[in-house]
N, C-alpha and C positions, 0 to 999 in steps of 0.2 A: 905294717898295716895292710899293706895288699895280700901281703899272705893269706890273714885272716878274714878279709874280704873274699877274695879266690875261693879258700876252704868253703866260706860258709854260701858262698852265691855261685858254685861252681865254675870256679876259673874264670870267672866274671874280666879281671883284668886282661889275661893270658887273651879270650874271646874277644872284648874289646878292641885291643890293640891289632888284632888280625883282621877287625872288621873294618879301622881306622888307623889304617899307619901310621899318618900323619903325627899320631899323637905320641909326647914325647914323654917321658916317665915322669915330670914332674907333673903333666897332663891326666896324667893315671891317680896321681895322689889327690889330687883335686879330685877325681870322677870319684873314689873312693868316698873321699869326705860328703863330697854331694848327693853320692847313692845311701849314706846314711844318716838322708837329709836335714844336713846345717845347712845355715844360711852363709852369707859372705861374712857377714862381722861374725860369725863364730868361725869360720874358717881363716879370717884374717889372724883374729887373737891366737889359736892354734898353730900355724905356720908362721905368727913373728910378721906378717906382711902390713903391707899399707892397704885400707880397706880398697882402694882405686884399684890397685895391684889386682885383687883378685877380682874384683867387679868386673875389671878387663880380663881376664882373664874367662871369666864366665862367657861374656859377648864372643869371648873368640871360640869357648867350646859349643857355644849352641848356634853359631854359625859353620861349626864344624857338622854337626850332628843336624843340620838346616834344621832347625825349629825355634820356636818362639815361647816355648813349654819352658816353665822351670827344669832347668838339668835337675832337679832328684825327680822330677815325675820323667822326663826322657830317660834318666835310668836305672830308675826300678822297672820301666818298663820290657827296658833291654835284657836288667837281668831278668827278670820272667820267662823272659825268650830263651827256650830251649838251646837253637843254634841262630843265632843273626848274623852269618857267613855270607 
């Protein structure tokens, strides 16, 4: 899935991850899902997880990314962004 993510948002993960280290590959498949914005209970059902699981998971990426924005609007906004280095 990142691949095709990458390909079609230009290295969008590869970009990501250099702009946020922190974040850790399962981090990336979550930004993935959310950049082609699902919701938690769709990303839950998809990954097999507990809807909490990823709800938490959320709180921790948009405390990552400080904002209060839905993650697919922080990043589609990011992909849009040429370079965010």
């Amino acid at each position: 899935m990142r691949e095709a993510v990458d390909r079609h948002f230009g290295q969008f993960t590869i970009r990501l991850s250099k702009a946020y280290p922190d974040l850790t590959k399962s981090d990336l498949s979550y930004c993935c899902l959310y950049l082609l914005d699902l919701n938690d209970a769709d990303i839950a059902a998809l990954m097999q997880r507990a809807y909490s699981t990823v709800s938490e998971r959320s709180r921790k990426l948009k405390v990552l990314f400080g904002s209060e924005e839905p993650l697919s609007t922080i990043l589609r906004g990011l992909a849009a962004e040429e370079q965010f280095l």
